[in-house]
N, C-alpha and C positions, 0 to 999 in steps of 0.2 A: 327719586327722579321719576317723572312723570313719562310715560311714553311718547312716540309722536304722533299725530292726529292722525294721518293718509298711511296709507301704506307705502306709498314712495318714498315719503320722510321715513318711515322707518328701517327699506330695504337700504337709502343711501347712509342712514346712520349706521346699521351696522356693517358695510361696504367700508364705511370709512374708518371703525375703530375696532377692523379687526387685526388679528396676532401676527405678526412677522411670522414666516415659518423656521424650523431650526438651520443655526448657521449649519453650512457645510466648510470640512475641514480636507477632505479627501482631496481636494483638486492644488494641486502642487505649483503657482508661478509661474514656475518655471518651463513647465509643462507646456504653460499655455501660449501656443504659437502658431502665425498662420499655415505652418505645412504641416500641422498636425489636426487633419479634416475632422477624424475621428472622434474626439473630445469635443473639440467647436461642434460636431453637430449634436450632443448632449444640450446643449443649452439654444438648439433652435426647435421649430414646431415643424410637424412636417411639411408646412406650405412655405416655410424658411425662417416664419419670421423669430424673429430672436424675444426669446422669454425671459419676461421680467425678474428682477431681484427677488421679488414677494414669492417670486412662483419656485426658483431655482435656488433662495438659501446662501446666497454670497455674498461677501462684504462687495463694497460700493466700491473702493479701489478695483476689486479683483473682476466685478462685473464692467467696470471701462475697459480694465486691459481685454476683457472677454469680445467687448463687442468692437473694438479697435483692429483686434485680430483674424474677427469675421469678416470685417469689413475687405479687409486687405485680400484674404481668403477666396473670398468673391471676384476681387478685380484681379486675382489669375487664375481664376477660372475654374480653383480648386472645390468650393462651394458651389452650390446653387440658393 
């Protein structure tokens, strides 16, 4: 395979085909609920915003209910 010419083609090529990081198994479902602030703010940045899958290691179901719960968390006020 041949490289890509610019160096932009090459930073977005390997932007784009890199490695998922390892699943995480530690974080329980059931766990995950909006009055429990503490857990929910593990998977925010500290300006709030909520960290992608690629970054945080979670199935794709487990990351909706994740950010479903922030959301909610938020609208009582319990988050920022």
């Amino acid at each position: 395979m041949t490289e890509p010419k610019t160096v932009e083609r090459r930073i977005r090529f390997r932007k784009s085909n890199r490695k998922m990081t390892t699943r995480r198994h530690d974080i329980p479902a059931a766990e995950v609920h909006f009055l429990n602030p503490d857990l929910l703010s593990k998977f925010t940045s500290e300006t709030g915003k909520i960290l992608p899958r690629r970054v945080t290691g979670v199935s794709a179901k487990l990351h909706r209910k994740i950010t479903r719960q922030i959301k909610r968390s938020r609208a009582v006020n319990l988050m920022h």
